[in-house]
Backbone bond lengths (Angstrom), bond angles and torsions (degrees), N, CA, C in turn:
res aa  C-N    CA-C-N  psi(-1)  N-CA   C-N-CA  omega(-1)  CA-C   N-CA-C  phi
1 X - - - 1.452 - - 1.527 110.81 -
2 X 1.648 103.20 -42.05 1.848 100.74 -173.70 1.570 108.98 -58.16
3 X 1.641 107.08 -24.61 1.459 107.98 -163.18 1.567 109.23 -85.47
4 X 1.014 117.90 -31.06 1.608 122.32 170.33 1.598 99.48 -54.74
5 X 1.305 106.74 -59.80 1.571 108.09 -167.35 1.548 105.40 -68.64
6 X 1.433 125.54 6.11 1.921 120.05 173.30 1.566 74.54 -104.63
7 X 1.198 121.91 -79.44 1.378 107.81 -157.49 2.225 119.76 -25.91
8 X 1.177 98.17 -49.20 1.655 106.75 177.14 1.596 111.80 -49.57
9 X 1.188 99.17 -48.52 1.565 122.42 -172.12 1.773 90.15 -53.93
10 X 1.264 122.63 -55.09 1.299 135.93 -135.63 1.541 87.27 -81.14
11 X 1.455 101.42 -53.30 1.756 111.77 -176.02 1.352 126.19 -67.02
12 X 0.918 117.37 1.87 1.770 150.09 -177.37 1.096 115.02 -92.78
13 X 1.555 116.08 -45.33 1.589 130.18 -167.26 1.589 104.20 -90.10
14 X 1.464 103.25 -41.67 1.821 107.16 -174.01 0.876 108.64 -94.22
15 X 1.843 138.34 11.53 1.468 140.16 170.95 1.525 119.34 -119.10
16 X 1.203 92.58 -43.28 1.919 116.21 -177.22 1.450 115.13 -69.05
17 X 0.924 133.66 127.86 1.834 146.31 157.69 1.461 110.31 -35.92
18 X 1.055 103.01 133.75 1.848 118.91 179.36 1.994 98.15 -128.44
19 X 1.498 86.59 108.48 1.742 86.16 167.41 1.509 84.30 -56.72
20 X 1.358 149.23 118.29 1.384 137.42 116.13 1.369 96.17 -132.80
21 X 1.609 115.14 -25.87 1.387 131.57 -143.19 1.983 93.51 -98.91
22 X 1.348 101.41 22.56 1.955 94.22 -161.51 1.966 91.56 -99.69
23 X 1.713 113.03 168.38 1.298 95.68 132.48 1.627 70.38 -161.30
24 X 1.356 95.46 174.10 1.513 104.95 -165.38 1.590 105.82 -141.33
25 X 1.382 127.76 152.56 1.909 133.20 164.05 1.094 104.02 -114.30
26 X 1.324 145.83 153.39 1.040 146.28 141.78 1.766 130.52 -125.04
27 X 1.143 119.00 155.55 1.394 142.18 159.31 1.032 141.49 -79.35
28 X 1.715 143.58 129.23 1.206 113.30 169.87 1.649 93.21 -141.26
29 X 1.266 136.36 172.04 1.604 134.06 179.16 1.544 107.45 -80.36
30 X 1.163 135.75 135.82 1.206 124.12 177.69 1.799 107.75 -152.59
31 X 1.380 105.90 15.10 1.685 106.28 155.56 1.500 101.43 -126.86
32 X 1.794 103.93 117.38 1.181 123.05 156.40 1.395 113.17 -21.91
33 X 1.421 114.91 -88.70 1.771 140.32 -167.99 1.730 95.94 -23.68
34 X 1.454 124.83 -65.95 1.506 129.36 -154.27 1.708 101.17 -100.88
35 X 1.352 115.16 31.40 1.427 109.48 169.76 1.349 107.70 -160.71
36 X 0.980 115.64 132.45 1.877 130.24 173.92 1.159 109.60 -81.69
37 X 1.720 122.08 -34.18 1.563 112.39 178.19 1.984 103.46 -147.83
38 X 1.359 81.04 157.87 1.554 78.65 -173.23 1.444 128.42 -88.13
39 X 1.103 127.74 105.44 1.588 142.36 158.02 1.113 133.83 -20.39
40 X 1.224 137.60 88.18 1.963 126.08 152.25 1.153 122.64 -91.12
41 X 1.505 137.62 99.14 0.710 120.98 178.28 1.746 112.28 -109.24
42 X 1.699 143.08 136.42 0.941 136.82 -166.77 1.446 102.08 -111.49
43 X 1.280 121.45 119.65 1.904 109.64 161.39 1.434 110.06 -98.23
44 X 1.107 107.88 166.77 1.687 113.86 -169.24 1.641 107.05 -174.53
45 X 1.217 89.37 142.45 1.857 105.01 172.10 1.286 96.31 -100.13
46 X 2.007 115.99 170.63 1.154 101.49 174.93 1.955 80.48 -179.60
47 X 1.341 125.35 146.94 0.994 127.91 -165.32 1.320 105.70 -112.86
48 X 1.511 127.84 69.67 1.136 147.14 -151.29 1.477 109.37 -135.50
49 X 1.593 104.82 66.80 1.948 98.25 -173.71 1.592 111.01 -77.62
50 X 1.356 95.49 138.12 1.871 85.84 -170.53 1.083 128.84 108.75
51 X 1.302 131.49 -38.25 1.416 144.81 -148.15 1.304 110.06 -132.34
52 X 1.591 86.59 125.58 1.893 113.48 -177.26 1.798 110.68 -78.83
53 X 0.870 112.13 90.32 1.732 129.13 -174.23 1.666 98.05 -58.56
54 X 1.724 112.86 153.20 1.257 123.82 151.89 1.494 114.02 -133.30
55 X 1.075 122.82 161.06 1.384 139.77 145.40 1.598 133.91 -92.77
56 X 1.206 116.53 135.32 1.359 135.39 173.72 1.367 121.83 -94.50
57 X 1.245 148.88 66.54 1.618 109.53 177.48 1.621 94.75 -107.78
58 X 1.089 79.19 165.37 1.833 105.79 -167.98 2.002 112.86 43.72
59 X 1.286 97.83 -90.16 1.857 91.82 174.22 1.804 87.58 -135.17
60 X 1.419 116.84 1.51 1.723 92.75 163.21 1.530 122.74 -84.77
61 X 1.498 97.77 139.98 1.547 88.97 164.72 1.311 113.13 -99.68
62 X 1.430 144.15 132.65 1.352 168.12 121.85 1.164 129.23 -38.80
63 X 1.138 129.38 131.22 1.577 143.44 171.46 1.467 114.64 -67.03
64 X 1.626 105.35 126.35 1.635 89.65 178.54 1.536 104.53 -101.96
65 X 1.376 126.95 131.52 1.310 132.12 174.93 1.710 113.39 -84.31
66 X 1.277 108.42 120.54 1.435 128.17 171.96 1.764 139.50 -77.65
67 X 1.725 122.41 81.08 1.394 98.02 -154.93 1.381 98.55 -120.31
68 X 1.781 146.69 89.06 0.810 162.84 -154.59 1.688 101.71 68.43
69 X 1.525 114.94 -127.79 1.323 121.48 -155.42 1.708 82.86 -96.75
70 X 1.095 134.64 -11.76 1.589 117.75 159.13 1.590 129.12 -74.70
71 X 1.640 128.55 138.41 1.171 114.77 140.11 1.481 157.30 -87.34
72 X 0.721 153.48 -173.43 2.098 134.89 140.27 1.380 129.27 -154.05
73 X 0.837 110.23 152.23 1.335 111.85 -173.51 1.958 116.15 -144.77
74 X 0.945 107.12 124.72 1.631 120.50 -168.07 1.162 125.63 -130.35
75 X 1.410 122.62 114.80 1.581 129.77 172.14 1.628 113.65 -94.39
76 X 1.279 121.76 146.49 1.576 106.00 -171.05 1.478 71.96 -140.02
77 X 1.511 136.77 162.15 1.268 167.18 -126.92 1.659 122.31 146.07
78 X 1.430 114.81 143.42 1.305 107.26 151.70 1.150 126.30 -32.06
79 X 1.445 108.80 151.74 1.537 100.58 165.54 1.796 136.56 -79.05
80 X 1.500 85.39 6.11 1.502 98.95 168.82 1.274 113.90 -85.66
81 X 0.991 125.80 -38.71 1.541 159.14 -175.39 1.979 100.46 -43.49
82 X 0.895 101.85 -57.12 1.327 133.15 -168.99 1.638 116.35 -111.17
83 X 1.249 121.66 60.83 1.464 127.25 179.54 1.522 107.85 -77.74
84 X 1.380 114.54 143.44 1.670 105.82 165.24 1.066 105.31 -21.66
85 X 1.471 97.67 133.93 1.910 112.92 155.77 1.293 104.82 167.74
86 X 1.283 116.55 176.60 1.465 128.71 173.54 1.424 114.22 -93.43
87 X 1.157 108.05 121.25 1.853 114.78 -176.03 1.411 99.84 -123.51
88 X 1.589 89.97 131.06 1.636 95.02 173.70 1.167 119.53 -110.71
89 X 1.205 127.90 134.23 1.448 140.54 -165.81 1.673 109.08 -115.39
90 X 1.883 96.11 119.58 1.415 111.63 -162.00 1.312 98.07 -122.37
91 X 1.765 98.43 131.05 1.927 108.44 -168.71 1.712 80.47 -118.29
92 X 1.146 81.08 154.82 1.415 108.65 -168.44 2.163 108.67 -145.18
93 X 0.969 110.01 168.59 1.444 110.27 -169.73 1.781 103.20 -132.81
94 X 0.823 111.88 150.38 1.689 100.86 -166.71 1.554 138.89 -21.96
95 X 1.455 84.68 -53.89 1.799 104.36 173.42 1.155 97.99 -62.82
96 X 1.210 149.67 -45.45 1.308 158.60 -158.33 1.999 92.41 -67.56
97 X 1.134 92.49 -95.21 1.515 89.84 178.70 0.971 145.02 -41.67
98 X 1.497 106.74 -5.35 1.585 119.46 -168.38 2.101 82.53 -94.93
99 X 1.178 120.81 -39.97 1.246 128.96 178.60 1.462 117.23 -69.27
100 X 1.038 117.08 -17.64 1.479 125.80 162.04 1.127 105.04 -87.18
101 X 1.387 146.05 -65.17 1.438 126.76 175.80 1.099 117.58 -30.07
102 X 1.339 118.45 -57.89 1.862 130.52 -170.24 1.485 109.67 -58.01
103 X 1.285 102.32 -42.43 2.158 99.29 178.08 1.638 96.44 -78.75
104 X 1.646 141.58 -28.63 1.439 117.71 164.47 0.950 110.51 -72.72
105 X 1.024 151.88 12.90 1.722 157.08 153.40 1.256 119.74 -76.81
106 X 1.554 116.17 -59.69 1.216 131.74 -177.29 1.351 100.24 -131.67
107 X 1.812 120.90 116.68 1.476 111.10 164.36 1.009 138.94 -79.21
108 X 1.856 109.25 -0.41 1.419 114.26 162.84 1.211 132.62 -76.71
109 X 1.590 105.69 -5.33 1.676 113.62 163.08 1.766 106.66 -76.28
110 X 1.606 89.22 142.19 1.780 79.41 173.84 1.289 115.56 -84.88
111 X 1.555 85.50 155.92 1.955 107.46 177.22 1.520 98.80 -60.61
112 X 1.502 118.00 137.62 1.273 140.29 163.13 1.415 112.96 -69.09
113 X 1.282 112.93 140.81 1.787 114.67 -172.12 1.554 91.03 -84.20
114 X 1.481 122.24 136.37 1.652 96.19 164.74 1.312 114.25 -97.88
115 X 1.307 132.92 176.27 1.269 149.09 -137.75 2.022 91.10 -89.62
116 X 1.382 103.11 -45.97 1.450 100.74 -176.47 1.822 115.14 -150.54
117 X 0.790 115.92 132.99 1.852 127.43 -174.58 1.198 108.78 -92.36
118 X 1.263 139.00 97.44 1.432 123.28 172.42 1.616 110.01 -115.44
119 X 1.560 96.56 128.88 1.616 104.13 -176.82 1.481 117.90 -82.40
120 X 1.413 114.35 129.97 1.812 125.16 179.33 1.460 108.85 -112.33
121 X 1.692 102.85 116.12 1.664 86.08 -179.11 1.730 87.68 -113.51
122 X 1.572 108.12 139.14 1.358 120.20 172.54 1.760 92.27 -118.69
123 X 1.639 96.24 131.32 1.125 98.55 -173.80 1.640 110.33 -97.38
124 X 1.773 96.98 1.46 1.907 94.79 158.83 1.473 76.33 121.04
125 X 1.955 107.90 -176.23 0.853 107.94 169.85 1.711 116.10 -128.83
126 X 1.225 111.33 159.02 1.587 131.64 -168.25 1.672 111.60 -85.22
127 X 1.108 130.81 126.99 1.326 132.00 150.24 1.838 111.13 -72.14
128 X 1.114 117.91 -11.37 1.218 117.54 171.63 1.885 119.69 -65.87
129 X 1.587 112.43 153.50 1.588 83.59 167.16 1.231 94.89 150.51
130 X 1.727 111.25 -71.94 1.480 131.66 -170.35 1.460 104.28 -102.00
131 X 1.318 104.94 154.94 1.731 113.00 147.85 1.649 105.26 -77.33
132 X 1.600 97.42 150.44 1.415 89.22 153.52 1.167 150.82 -59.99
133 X 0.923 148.28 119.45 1.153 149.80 -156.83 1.235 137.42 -85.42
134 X 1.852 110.81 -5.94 1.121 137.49 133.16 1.860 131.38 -24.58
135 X 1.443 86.30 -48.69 1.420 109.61 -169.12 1.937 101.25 -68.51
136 X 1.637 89.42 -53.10 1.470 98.83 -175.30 1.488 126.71 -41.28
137 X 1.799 94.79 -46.32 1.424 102.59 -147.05 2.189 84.78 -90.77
138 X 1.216 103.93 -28.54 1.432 102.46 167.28 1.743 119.60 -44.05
139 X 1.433 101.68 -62.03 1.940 122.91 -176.03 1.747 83.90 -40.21
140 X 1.478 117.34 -63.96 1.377 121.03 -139.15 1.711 114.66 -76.06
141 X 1.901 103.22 -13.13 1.528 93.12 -173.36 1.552 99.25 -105.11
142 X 1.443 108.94 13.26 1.466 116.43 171.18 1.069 131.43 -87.67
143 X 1.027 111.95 -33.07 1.729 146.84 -169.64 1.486 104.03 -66.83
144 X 1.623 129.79 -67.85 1.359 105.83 175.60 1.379 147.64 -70.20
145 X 1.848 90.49 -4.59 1.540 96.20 173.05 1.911 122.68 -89.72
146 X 1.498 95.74 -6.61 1.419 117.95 167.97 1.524 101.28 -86.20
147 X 1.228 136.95 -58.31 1.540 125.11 175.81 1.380 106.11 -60.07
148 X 1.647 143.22 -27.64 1.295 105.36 164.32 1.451 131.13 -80.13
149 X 1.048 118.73 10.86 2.091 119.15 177.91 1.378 97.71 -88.63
């Protein structure tokens, strides 16, 4: 019996995800002018052979997309949706998520630890950035009828 239960142990460690093994970049939109809605997007490595990853932020869960030894995962929202703040983005590995569904279902199931927490601070977004562009496209349809007189 002890040996089944080292073997599991063993198969756990050389298959299963270790937040130690993470590091992550992230994104968020922060000029008004060149975006209609606001962006998070997180990339991340993670030494997870095998295993179909999710994301959490806030109470959505998200798909993490896999493209060699990188991952990502991205929520886009209004920009109301998404006010400055710190959002933490929770990856999880199947069992994991399947256990997070079940405690938003039922809160007497327990919350699942996830595998790794990574903090996103978007500090919101700026109307600063551009000129108007009003101005531009004004200067420019003026201009050749003033260079021909």
């Amino acid at each position: 019996m002890f040996g089944v239960i080292a073997v599991l142990a063993a198969l756990q460690v050389a298959y299963g995800c270790s937040g130690d093994s993470f590091s992550a970049t992230s994104y968020t939109t922060t000029n008004l002018p060149l975006a209609t809605e606001t962006a998070i997007i997180v990339e991340f490595t993670a030494d997870c052979p095998d295993s179909k990853l999710a994301a959490v932020i806030g109470d959505e869960v998200l798909p993490v997309y896999t493209a060699g030894d990188s991952n990502m995962v991205t929520l886009v929202k209004d920009h109301a949706s998404l006010p400055s703040n710190s959002y933490n983005v929770d990856i999880y590995d199947e069992a994991g998520i399947v256990a997070f569904k079940n405690h938003a279902k039922d809160a007497s199931v327990e919350a699942p630890k996830p595998i790794k927490t990574i903090t996103v601070n978007h500090p919101g977004v700026s109307k600063e950035g551009l000129p108007n562009s009003n101005g531009i496209y004004c200067n420019g349809c003026f201009s050749p009828c003033l260079v021909g007189r």
